[in-house]
N, C-alpha and C positions, 0 to 999 in steps of 0.2 A: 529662522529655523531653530528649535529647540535646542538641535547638536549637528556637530559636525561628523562622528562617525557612526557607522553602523552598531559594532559593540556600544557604543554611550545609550543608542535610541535602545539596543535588545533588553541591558541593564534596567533601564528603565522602563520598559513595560511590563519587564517583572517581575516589577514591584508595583506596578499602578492599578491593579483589579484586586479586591480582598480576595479572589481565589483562582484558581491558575487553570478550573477548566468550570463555564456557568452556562449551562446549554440554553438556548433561548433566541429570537431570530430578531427582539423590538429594538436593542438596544442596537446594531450592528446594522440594520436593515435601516436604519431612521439616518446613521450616517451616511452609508450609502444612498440614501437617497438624496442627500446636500451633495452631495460631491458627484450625481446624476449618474450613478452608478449601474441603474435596474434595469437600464432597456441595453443593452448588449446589440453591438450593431454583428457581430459573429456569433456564428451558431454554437450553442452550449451544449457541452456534455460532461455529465456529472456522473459519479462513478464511485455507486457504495458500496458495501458488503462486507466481511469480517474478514476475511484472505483473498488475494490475488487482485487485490484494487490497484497495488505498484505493477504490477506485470500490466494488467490492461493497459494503462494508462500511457505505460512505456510502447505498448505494439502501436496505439492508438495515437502517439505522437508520433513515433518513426513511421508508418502507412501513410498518413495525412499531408506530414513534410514531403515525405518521397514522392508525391503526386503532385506537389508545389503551391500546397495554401501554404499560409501564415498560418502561425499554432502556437497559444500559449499554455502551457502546462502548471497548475496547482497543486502541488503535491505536500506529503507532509508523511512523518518526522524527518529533518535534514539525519547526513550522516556527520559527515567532515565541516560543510559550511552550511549557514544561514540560506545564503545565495539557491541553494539547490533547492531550496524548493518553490524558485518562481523564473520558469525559463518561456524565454520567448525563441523560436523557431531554430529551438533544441541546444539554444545557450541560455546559460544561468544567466540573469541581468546583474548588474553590477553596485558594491557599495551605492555610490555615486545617486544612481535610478531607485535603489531601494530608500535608500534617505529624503531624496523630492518624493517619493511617494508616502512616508511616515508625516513627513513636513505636511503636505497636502490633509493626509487625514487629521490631524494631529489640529489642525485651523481649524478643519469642518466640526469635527465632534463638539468642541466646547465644554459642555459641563458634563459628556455622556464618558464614562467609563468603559474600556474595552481591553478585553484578556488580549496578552500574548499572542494566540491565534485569531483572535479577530483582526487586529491588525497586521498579521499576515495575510490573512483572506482577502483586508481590503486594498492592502499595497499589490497584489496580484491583481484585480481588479481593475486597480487604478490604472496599470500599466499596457494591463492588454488593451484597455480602451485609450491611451495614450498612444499606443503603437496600432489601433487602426486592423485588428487581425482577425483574419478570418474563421478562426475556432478555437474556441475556447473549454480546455479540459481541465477540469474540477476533479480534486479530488476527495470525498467528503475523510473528515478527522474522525469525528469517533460520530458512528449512529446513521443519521442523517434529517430526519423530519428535523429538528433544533440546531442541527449545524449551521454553521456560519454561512459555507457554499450555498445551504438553501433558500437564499435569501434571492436568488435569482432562479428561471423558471428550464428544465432541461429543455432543452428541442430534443433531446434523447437522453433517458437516463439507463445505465447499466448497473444490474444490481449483481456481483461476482458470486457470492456465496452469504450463506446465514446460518455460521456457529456460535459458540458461546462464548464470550470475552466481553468484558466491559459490561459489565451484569450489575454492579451498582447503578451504571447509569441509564442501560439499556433494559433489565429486567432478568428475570433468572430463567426464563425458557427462553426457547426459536420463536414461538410463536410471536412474544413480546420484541423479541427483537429483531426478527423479521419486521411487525408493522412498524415498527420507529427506521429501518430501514427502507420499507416502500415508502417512505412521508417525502424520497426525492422523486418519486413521481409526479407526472401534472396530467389532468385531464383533458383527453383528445390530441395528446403528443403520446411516440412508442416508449417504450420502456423495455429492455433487455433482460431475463431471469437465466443465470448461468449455473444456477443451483438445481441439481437436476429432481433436488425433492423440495421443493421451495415449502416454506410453513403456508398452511391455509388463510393463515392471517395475510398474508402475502396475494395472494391470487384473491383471495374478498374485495382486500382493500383496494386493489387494482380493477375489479369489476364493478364496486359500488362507484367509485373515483370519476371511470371513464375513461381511462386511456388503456392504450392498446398495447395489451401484452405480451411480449413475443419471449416462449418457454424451451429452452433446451430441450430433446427430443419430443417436443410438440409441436412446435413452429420451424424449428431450425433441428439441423443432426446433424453429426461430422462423422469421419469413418476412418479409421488407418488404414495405408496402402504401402504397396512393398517399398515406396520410396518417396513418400509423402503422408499426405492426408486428402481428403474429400471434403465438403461442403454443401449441404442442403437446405434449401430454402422454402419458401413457399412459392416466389417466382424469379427462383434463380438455383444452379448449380454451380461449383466450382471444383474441377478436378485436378489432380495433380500438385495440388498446394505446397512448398517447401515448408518442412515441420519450422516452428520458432526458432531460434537461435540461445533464446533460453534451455535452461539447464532442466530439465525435469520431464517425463511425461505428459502430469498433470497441466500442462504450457497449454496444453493442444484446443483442451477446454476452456483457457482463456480466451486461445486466438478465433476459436469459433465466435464465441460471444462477442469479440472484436468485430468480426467479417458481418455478423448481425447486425450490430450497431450502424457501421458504414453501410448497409445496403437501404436502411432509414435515410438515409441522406445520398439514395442513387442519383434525385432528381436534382440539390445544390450542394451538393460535393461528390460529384463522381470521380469514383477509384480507378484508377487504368490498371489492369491485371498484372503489370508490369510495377508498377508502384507498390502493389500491395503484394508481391514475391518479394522485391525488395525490400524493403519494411519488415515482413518477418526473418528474413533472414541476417538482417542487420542491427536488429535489436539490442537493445545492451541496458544491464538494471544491475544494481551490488545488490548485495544481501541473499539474494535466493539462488540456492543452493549452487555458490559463484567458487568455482575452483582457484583454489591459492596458487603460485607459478613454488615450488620450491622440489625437495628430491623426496618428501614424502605427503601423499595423497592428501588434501586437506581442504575443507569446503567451507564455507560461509552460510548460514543461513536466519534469519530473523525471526523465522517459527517462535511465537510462544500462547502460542493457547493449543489444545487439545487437538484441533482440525486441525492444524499445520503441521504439529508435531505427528500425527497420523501420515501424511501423506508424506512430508521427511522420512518416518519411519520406511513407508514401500518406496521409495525411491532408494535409500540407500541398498535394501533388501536386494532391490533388482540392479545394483551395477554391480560390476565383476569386483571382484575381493576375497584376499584368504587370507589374509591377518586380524589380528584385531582392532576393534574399533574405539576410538577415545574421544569422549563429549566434554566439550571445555561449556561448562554453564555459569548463565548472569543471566537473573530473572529479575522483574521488579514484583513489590510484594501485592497486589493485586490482582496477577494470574495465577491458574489452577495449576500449580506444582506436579500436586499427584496425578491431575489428567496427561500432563505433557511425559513425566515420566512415566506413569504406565504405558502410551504411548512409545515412548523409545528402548523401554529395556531389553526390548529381545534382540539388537540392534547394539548397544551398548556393553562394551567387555571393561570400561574405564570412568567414572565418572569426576573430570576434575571441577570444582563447583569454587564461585568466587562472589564477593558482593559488589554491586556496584556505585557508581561516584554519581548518588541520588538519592532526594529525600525521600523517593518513593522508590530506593531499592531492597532487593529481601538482601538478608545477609548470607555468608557462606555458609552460617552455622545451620539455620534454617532451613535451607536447601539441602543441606547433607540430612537433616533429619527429614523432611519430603523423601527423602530418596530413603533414606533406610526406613521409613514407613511402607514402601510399596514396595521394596527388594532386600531384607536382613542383611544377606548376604552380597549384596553389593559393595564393587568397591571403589572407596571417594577419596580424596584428596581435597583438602581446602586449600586455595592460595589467597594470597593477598590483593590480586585484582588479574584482569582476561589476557593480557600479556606474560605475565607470570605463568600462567595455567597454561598458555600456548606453548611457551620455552620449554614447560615441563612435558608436554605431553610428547613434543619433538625430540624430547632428550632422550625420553624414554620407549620410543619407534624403533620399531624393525622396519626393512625395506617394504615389508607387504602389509604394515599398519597403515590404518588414515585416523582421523580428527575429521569431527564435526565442530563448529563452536557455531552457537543455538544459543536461543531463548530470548530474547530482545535488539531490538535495533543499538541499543545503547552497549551492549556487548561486540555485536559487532563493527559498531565504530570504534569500538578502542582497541583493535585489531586494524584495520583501516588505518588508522592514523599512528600507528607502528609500523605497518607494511611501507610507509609514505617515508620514513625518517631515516 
């Protein structure tokens, strides 16, 4: 084995790719296939889209377990540890398993080079076919046709939504980034669309393709009820449903697209009504819009492209409140600033803005100038980093103010890991 712990092997991968994200499936897909990776003896579900791919993924483990498969989950960016994003039957796997799994690849590859995330993709890999489990959920990193995940073939793919973000790598419309998105489809297996206006690129590429698309109110519909929700199918209903246990409205739409997904797999994974009430009501995900325990109102959310920050924006709109409102921000310098704050200003009475501890982060200065480009009159605060900005904005609370802190996962981890100390 190369090393003995976990930090020596992370260190070291990177540093071992000349660039830290190289979308492409030959190099990654050729190791995996030494290390007998491709044919998945559990059924795969892969799970792209630009928002709400962490909420699926999480109903869609909690439903699965609570019916009693084995379930390993692929997710990505960690918060707090590495570990979180490769769990088997809803625990993280251990230094220990992640290190025999980098060792294993690390033999196979040889002379082939592999980012950061490929070698995460394939220690998930390695392990769920080490532990023998019966479903396997992917979740794609950025795009999907060139992602690492798609190196193996969905038995269901769920596409959550198709906004703007990642436009250097993905294109600067929907339309573009919709079809690099459909490319985790496979022909003559279902595919899931939870976007209720999906780009035409999307629905072509799906019909040229072959496989069978199943479209949010066309194929499937959901309905709110005085004390749930409903469920429509093309050969099934479910009523009564308990809402998610997630924090939002917008939940509901994912949980639909969940119930879709599993109803593709009525015939080798069936759901007992009982498991999958369970499952949503037992849910549990940081980052989206996850209430802080303290004596003034305060949320967590990882919003940072324009679609997210829109539905942040109506969600806070619709919870009760008569104070003001204070945004703790940390963006990185590749997302659309002006989109997310025009999205939240009407919402926003405080903007405290901070940079973050990254070479792709924007700085506080620049952020404050985003913001006073799209509101003059707005008012900012720079602090020195997202803990600072928190302290401030609590110091500065009335009992009927809240705090949002928004704009990156890397924000809201360094919140997370103060809350913890």
């Amino acid at each position: 084995m190369r090393f003995n712990s976990l930090p020596e092997w992370l260190n070291w991968q990177e540093q071992l790719h000349p660039s830290e994200i190289e979308l492409g499936l030959a190099r990654v897909k050729e190791v995996a296939a030494r290390l007998c990776l491709l044919s998945p003896k559990g059924q795969v579900i892969t799970v792209a889209g630009t928002n709400g791919k962490g909420s699926s993924v999480a109903m869609l483990e909690r439903i699965l377990s609570a019916a009693g498969y084995s379930v390993g989950v692929y997710s990505s960016p960690h918060f707090l540890r590495y570990n979180e994003r490769i769990r088997i039957n809803e625990r993280e796997v251990s230094d220990a398993q992640i290190c025999a799994a980098f060792a294993a690849i690390d033999t196979a590859r040889a002379e082939v080079s592999l980012t950061y995330f490929e070698f995460a993709t394939l220690a998930s890999l390695w392990l769920f076919a080490e532990a023998k489990l019966d479903v396997w959920v992917l979740e794609v990193g950025l795009g999907g046709r060139l992602d690492a995940v798609n190196i193996l073939d969905a038995d269901c793919a769920l596409l959550t939504s198709v906004a703007l973000d990642h436009q250097a790598w993905l294109g600067s419309d929907r339309e573009s980034i919709g079809l690099e998105k459909a490319g985790v489809f496979r022909a003559g297996k279902p595919a899931v669309c939870a976007d209720g206006k999906p780009p035409k690129s999307v629905l072509t590429y799906a019909n040229e393709l072959g496989c069978e698309l199943l479209c949010v109110n066309q194929d499937y519909r959901f309905e709110f009820q005085a004390n749930g929700w409903c469920w429509h199918g093309s050969n099934a209903a479910l009523m009564g449903l308990p809402k998610p246990a997630l924090q939002g409205v917008f939940q509901l739409a994912n949980a639909a697209a969940v119930v879709q997904v599993l109803q593709t797999f009525s015939a080798t994974l069936p759901i007992p009504r009982s498991a999958l009430d369970k499952g949503l009501q037992s849910v549990r995900l940081q980052g989206r819009l996850q209430r802080l325990n303290g004596e003034i109102e305060a949320y967590l959310d990882v919003a940072h492209n324009p679609a997210a920050a829109t539905v942040l924006a109506a969600e806070l709109a619709a919870l009760p409140h008569e104070g003001k409102t204070t945004a703790v921000l940390g963006m990185l310098d590749d997302k659309d600033v002006t989109g997310v704050i025009t999205a939240l200003q009407a919402e926003v009475d405080h903007w405290v803005v901070t940079s973050l501890p990254s070479s792709r982060g924007l700085s506080a200065e620049r952020l404050a100038e985003g913001i006073k480009a799209v509101d003059g009159q707005a008012k900012v605060t720079l602090v020195k980093n997202v803990v600072a900005g928190y302290d401030i904005a609590v110091a500065s609370a009335q009992s009927s103010d809240r705090i949002v802190v928004l704009g990156s996962f890397l924000t809201v981890a360094a919140l997370l890991r103060a809350e913890l100390k």
